[in-house]
Residue, then its C-alpha position, 0 to 999 in steps of 0.5 A: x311445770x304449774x298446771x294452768x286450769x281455767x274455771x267456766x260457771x255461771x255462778x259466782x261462789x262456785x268460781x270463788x270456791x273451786x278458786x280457792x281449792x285451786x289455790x290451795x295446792x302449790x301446782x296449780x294456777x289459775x288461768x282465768x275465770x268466766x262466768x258465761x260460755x260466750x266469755x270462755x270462747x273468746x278468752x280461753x284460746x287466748x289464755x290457753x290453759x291445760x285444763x278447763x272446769x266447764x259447768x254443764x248448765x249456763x244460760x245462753x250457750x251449754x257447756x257442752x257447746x262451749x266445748x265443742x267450740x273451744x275443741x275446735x280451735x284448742x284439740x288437745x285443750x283437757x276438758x272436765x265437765x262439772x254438773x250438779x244435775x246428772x244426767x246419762x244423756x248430758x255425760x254421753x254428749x260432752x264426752x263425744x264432743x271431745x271432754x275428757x273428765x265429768x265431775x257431779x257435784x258434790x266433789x272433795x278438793x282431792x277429788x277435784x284435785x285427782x281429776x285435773x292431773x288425771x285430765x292434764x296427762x291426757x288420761x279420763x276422769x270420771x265420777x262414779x255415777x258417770x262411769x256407771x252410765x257408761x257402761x249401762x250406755x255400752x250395754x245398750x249399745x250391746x242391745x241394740x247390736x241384736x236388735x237392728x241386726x247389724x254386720x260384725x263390720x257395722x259394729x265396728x263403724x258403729x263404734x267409730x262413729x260414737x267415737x266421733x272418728x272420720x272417714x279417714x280415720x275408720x279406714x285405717x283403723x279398718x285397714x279398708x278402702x275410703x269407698x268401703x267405708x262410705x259403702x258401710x254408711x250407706x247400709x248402716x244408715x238405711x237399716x238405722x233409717x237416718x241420714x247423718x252422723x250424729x243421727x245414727x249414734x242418738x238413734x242407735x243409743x236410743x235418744x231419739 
């Protein structure tokens, strides 16, 4: 079965060369190019391709949001970030907003190529220099375990909520009580001095 791959970038050589790449191996078709993310949410869910090349920096909308929107309407939609601009924060982002793959540029046609069937079987694909942001980001969050001080069950909603898990789904990870869980919140949000979600991982990454 063909690979279909959608590319989203604001600049028009760069669609036209990673195009060209695209069409260079005999797997691959292209589902569709759009030069701005508002253009991406209308037409993506429409199109549906397996993979999408997603340019991190665009005017008007990110790439990150565009992600976060089309996550919402296409779950199981494989996202690759692309950016000539790395940035620890950026690539901590778009993964918790449901992207799968983060590309910095300059990449080969191999390792584009690697990276959308890596992304397309639901496996991570990763740049060298994201894979060491993140494990530096682990080993902050590591830090910050002894500095706050929390529980070994706080360690582990912390995580999930990094992992952008539900109530519903911490307590079965957990194996706990729904209740218990918001118990948790309650206390981790109180030792974190915050009052949401999102909040609590930023601050406990150090990001705000």
């Amino acid at each position: 079965m063909p690979i279909r791959i959608s590319i989203v970038d604001d600049d028009e050589n760069v669609l036209d060369s990673i195009k060209l790449i695209l069409e260079s191996v005999k797997d691959f078709v292209c589902a569709g190019c759009y030069r701005s993310a508002w253009g991406a949410v209308a037409g993506i869910p429409v199109s549906r391709p397996d993979v999408v090349l997603m340019d991190v920096r665009m005017p008007g909308m990110s790439g990150i949001e565009c992600t976060q929107r089309l996550k919402s309407v296409l779950p199981s939609l494989g996202v690759i970030m692309v950016t000539g601009f790395p940035n620890k924060q950026v690539m901590i982002e778009s993964l918790m907003v449901g992207a799968t793959g983060y590309l910095e540029k300059p990449f080969s046609p191999a390792h584009l190529e690697n990276a959308i069937r890596a992304v397309s079987q639901k496996s991570v694909a990763l740049s060298p220099g994201a894979i060491q942001d993140l494990v530096e980001t682990l080993n902050q969050f590591h830090r910050q375990t002894k500095k706050i001080e929390l529980t070994s069950r706080e360690r582990q909603i912390m995580a999930c909520l990094f992992l952008r898990k539900s109530d519903k789904e911490i307590a079965e990870d957990l194996r706990i009580e729904p209740s218990t869980v918001h118990v948790h919140l309650h206390h981790l949000y109180a030792k974190l001095k915050v009052h949401a979600r999102d909040e609590a991982v930023q601050k406990y990454l150090g990001a705000v």
